[in-house]
N, C-alpha and C positions, 0 to 999 in steps of 0.2 A: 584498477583505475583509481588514481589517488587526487583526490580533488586539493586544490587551493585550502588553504586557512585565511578566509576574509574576514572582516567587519562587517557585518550586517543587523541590519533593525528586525522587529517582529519575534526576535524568542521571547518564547513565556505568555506569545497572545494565546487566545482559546481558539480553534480554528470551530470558525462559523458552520462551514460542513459537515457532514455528517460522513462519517467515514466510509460508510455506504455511496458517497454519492458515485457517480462518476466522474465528475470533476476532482474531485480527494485522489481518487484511486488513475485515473489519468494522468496526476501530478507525481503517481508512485512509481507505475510500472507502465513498461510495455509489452504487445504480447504478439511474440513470432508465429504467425500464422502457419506456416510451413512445418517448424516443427513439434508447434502446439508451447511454447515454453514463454512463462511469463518471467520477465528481466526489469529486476530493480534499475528505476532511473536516479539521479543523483534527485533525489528532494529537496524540496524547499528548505528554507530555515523558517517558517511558520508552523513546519512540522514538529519541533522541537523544542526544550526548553530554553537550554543555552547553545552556544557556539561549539563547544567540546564535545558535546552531545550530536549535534549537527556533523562535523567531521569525521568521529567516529564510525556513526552509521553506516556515511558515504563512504568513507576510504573502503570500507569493509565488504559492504554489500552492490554501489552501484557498479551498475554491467555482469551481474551476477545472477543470477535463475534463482528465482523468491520457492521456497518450497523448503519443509523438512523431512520428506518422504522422499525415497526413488522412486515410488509409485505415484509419477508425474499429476496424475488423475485423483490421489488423493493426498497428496500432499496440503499443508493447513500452513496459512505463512500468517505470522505473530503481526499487529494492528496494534498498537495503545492498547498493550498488553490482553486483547484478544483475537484468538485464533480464528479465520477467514481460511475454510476452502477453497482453493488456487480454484478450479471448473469454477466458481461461482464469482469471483472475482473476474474470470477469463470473460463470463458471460456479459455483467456488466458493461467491460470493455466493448465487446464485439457487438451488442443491441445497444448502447448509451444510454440501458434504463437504468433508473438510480433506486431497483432493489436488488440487495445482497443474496436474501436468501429468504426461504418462507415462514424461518424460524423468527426472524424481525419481524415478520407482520403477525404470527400468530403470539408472540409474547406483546403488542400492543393493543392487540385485539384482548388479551387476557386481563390487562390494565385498568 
């Protein structure tokens, strides 16, 4: 799926979000209930630094199944350069609660 090369405003803002949220990760991916498979959506350009960077991404990835594993279930898809287990991302999605995983809350609890 190869996206447009537009103009757009907003690279290089800081996204407000927390990558955890669901909102962020609603804005990334969607996830096929049937066959359990989470699918890169074309992202924003607030995701990104520049335009080039924005293109890239999308030509590449969206419409494509997020995962570096064949072992759907543990496959770990790359975030601003850290790694997120697909299940836990899936989970986010399907409850809309905006915790990742439990290793976020016990590394702020450790703070």
């Amino acid at each position: 799926m190869k996206t447009e090369p537009i103009e757009l405003s907003g690279f290089g803002t800081k996204l407000k979000t927390p990558v955890y949220s669901y909102q962020f990760l609603d804005e990334c991916f969607y996830y096929k209930s049937d066959s359990g498979a989470l699918i890169w959506k074309v992202r924003p350009t607030s995701h990104f630094k520049d335009l080039q960077e924005y293109n890239n991404f999308n030509d590449i990835n969206s419409g494509k199944m997020a995962g570096c594993n064949k072992m759907l279930w543990w496959s770990k898809v790359q975030i601003r350069k850290t790694k997120y287990p697909v299940r836990r991302i899936i989970w986010v999605l399907v409850t809309g609660k905006d915790r990742l995983d439990r290793l976020a809350r016990a590394k702020n609890k450790s703070i």
